[in-house]
C-alpha positions in Angstrom: 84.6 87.5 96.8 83.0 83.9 97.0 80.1 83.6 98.9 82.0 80.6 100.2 84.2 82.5 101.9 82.8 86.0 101.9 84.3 86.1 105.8 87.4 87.1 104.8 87.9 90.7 104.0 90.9 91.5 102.0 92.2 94.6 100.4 95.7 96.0 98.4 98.0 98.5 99.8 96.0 101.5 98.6 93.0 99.7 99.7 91.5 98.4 97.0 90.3 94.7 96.0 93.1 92.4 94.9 92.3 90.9 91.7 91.3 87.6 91.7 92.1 84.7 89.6 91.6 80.7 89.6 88.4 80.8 91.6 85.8 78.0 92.2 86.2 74.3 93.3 85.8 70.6 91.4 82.4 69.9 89.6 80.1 68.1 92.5 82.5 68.8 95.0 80.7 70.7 98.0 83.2 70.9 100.4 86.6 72.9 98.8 87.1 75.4 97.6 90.1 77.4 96.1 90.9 81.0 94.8 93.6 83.2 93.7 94.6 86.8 94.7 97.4 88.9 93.3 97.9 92.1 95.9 100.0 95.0 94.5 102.2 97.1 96.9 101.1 95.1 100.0 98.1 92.8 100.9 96.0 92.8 104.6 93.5 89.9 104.8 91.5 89.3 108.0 88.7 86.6 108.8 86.7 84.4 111.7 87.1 81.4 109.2 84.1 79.4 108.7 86.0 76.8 107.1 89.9 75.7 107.4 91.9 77.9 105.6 95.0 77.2 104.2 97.4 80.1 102.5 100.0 79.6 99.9 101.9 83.0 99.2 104.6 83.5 96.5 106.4 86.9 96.5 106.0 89.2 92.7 109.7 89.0 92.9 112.4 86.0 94.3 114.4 88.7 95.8 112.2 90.7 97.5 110.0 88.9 100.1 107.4 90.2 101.9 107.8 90.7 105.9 104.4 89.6 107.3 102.7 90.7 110.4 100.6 87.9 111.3 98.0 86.7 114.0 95.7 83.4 114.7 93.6 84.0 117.2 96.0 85.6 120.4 99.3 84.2 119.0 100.8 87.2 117.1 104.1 86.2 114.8 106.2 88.7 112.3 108.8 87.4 110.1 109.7 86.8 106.2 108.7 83.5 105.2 110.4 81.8 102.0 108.5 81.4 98.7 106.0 78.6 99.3 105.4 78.9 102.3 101.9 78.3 103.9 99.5 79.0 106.7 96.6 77.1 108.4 94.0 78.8 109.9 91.5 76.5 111.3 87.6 76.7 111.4 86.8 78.9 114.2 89.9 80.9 114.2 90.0 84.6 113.8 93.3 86.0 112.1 94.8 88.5 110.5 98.1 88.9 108.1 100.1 92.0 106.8 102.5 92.5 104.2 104.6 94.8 103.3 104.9 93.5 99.2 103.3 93.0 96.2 102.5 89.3 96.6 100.5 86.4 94.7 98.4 84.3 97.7 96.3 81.1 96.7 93.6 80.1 99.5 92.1 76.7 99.8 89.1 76.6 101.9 87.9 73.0 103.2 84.8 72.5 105.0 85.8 70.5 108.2 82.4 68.4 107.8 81.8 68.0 111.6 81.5 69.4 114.7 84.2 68.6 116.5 87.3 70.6 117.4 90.1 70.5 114.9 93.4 68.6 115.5 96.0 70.1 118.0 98.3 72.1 115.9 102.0 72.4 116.1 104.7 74.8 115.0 107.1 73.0 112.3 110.7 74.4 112.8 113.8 73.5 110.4 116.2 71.9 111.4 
């Protein structure tokens, strides 16, 4: 894994590494950072981010989504999020996320560049 983000600890169904793809950040850029996994047969990733962390997860296949078991710090949530969908972890947070699919996830990891306690968060719902 990146030492970037060597927090996060991340394995496949049978427990193995996921393979990684499209991993490193812009030339003289010091504060993102992005990387690919592809998970086969399920995926588990858990951190305390030292960064923001932001998730992107597409499914192998349209049809078959992956139910997630997910958690941010003490808020626990399981459902089957569409295609494209996306999590934010912030700096600080611990988490953890389950699925139950094979499952490509892309992570982009921003360095918050201060101190100060990230921006109030709030659930989106459709409407």
């Amino acid at each position: 894994m990146l030492k970037e983000v060597s927090e996060i600890r991340s394995a496949e169904e049978d427990g193995g590494p996921p393979t990684m793809f499209g991993v490193g950040s812009a030339p003289g850029e010091s504060g993102v950072y992005v990387f690919g996994a592809r998970f086969q047969g399920g995926m588990h990733v858990s951190a305390t981010a030292r960064r923001h962390h932001i998730y992107f997860q597409v499914s192998e296949r349209r049809s078959a989504q992956p139910r997630f078991e997910c958690r941010i710090a003490d808020r626990l949530l399981s459902h089957k999020p569409p295609a494209g969908s996306l999590a934010i972890c912030p700096a600080g947070s611990d988490y953890a996320a389950d699925a139950d699919r094979s499952l490509v996830s892309i992570l982009v990891a921003i360095d918050p560049g201060s101190r100060s306690p990230p921006p109030r968060i709030r659930r989106l719902t459709r409407g």
